[in-house]
Residue, then its C-alpha position, 0 to 999 in steps of 0.5 A: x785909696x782904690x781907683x776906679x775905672x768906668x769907660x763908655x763905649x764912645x771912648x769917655x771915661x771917668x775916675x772915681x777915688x776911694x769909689x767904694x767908701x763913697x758910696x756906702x758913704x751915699x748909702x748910710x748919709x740918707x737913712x731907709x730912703x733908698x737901698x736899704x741893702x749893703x750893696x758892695x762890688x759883686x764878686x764873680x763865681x767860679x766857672x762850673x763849665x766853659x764854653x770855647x766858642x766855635x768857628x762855624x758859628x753862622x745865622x744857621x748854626x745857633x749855639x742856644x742850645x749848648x748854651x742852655x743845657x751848660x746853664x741847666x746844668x751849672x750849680x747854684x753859684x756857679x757860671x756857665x763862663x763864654x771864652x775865645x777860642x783862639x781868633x774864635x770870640x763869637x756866640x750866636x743864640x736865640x733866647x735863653x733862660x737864665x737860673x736860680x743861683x747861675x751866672x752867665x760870664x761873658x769873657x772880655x774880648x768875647x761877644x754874645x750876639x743874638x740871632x737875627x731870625x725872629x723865630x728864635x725869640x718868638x713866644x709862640x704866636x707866630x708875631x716875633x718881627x711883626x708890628x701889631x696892636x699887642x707888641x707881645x710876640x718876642x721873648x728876650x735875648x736872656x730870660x731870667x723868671x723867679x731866677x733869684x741870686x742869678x747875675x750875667x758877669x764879664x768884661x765881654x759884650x752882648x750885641x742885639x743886633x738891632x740895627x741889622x737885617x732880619x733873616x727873610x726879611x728886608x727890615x731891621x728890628x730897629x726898623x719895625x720899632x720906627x713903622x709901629x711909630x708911623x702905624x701907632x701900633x707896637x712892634x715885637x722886637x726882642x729886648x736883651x735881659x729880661x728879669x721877672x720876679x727874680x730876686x737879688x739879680x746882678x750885672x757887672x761889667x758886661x757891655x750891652x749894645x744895640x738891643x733892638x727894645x729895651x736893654x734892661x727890664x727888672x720887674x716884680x723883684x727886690x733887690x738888683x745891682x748893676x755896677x759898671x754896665x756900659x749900655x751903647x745904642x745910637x740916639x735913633x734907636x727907638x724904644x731902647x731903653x737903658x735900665x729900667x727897673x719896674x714894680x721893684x725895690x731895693x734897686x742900685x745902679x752905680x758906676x755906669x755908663x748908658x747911651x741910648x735911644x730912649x730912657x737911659x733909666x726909666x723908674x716905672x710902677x704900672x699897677x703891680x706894686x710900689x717902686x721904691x727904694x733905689x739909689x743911682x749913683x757914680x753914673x754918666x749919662x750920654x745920649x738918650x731920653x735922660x734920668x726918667x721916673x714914669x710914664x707909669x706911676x699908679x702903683x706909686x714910687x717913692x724913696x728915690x736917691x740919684x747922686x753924682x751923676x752927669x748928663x752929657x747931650x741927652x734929649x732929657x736930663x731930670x725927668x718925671x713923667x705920667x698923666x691921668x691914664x696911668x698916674x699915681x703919687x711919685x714922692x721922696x725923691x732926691x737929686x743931688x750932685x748932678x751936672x746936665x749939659x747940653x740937653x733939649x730939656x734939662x729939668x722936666x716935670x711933666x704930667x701931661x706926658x703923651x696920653x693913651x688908655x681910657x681911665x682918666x682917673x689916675x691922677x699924677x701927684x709929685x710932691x716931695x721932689x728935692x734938687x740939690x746942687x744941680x748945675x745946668x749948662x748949655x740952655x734948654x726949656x726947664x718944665x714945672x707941670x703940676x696936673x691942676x690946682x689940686x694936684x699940685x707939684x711940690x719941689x725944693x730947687x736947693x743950689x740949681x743953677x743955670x749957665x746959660x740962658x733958658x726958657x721956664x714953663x710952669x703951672x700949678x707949681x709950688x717950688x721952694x728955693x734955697x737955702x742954695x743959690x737958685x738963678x731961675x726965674x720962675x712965673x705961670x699960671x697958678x705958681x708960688x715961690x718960696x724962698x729961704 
């Protein structure tokens, strides 16, 4: 039987046994309702260039533009592959365009740290760095746009830098994220990867840290894997998401470990097509904003499956979220196997979650909602929030269980309890229990 090994850049570790039978076990038990690819462990490319990395790198001596021309230059199937030089292990670089059939390898021991001047991400406005009402000005770290079949590969690590000083600034880029909250503006921060309509894209094994936004963004796309991705942020980090697929299908992420200042994975589907059929599996959560769907759901998501994952001192741990600026039906979704411990909020439903925008018309519907074998220690608040009487949310608690005491908010709610032991006791305005 194989053994598997995923560890957390906090020193965690976790062990799988027989890792890849389970999951095409996981992938087959429920039909079309999630990945419906044959999802197996990617397999690296071979190199067409390599790239030594250089003992002069500095702020003032970026590698963007070798780096760029390797990429530009590599074969359909091929890696441009990052290696030491000796005690030379660094690579600096503004933003970079990733293409069709091209993997970026990242040896281990090697790091790719992004440049702390803004002007090497800016999209051309002039705004990179700045906090105002658009929060637009920045490309990211790694652009891939209609770049289908590429993937960033390797045991090494890409660093944001989101923490540190900015060149000719006295502000941190985690910093502005924290003055556009105090200003209710938005900050033009970098994220780290970014994939727009690029189909069957893979991250394997690859370290990312610090991004000063979000770490991950797949949109408009069908089909992406990460497997065994280590995501390391501090929960201070503002808006640093983990992963966050939106308007995609045939999503899988598996074998992963995220720690983050906000949604360590957050399903999005804001009015560009439907988010469906995605599986997330094998995964271990830490700090950060939990396993989220939303706040964006009018184009609807649906088909989800998110099994064998655990929950360890995140703020969140199951969480849907919207409201009627930006709602819509988020149906067929499954938890099971799932452990949460220690989290302010353990299970939240929400759909009056933070409002902005000026339609009032997208109402959210979650209906279809299943937990299955989700055990719960550590206290917490558990939030059944439908939106009103005739929006209601429809959930099946099947086997969820509480270790400690918590407290249970609900209203227009209608749960199904069983045929698992559920040990909530649950009470609000408008809410009818059914048991088994």
């Amino acid at each position: 039987m194989a053994r598997v090994r995923c560890s957390s850049a906090l020193g965690l570790s976790f062990k799988f046994q027989g890792f890849a039978v389970a999951l095409l076990l996981v992938l087959s038990s429920v039909g079309s309702a999630q990945d419906t690819r044959n999802v197996t462990e990617p397999v690296i490319p071979r190199s067409c260039r390599a790239l030594a990395a250089r003992p002069d790198s500095s702020e003032h001596q970026l590698d963007t533009t070798r780096l760029q021309q390797a990429i530009d230059h590599c074969k359909f199937g091929e890696a441009v592959e990052l290696k030491a030089d000796g005690a030379n292990n660094v690579f600096l670089s503004g933003a970079l365009d990733i293409r069709p059939g091209v993997t970026l390898l990242i040896d281990r021991g090697v790091t790719l740290f992004a440049s702390r001047d803004p002007k090497a991400f800016d999209t051309g406005s002039g705004t990179c760095g700045t906090v105002d009402e658009n929060g637009r000005g920045c490309r990211a770290l790694i652009n891939g746009d209609h770049a289908d079949h590429s993937a960033v590969m390797g045991e090494g690590t890409i660093d944001g830098r989101g923490g540190e000083i900015l060149i000719g600034r006295h502000i941190s880029w985690w910093d502005l994220a924290q003055q556009a909250k105090v200003t209710n503006k938005n900050q033009n921060c970098p994220r780290l990867i970014v994939l727009s309509h690029s189909n069957d894209f893979r991250l394997y094994k690859i370290t990312l840290r610090n991004s000063p936004n979000f770490h991950v963004y797949f949109g408009q796309g069908d089909g992406f894997t990460a497997w065994g991705v280590t995501i390391d942020s501090p929960k201070t980090s503002r808006n640093t998401d983990g992963i966050d697929p939106g308007n995609a299908t045939n999503v899988t992420i598996t074998h992963c470990s995220i720690h983050a200042g906000d949604d360590n994975v957050a399903i999005k589907a804001g009015g560009e097509g439907a988010s469906r059929n995605m599986t997330i599996a094998h995964n271990h959560f830490l700090t950060g904003h939990g396993m989220s769907i939303g706040s964006d759901t009018d184009a609807g998501v649906s088909h989800i499956r998110v099994t064998d994952l655990t929950i360890d001192g995140a703020d969140n741990g199951i969480r849907i979220k919207s409201n009627s600026s930006r709602g819509g039906i988020v149906e067929d979704v499954v938890y099971q196997d799932v452990q949460i411990r220690n989290t302010k909020n353990p299970i939240l439903m929400d759909t009056h979650y933070s409002f902005y925008g000026t339609d009032r018309d997208k109402l959210p519907v979650f209906r279809d909602i299943i937990l299955r074998h989700v055990e719960i220690s550590g206290g917490g608040k558990i939030t059944f929030d439908g939106y009103d009487a005739a929006h209601r949310l429809q959930m099946t608690l099947d086997g969820v269980t509480v270790a400690d005491p918590v407290t249970i908010s609900a209203q227009h709610a209608d749960l199904t309890f069983g045929p698992g032991p559920v040990n909530l006791n649950v009470s609000g305005e408008d809410v009818q229990v059914k048991r088994h």
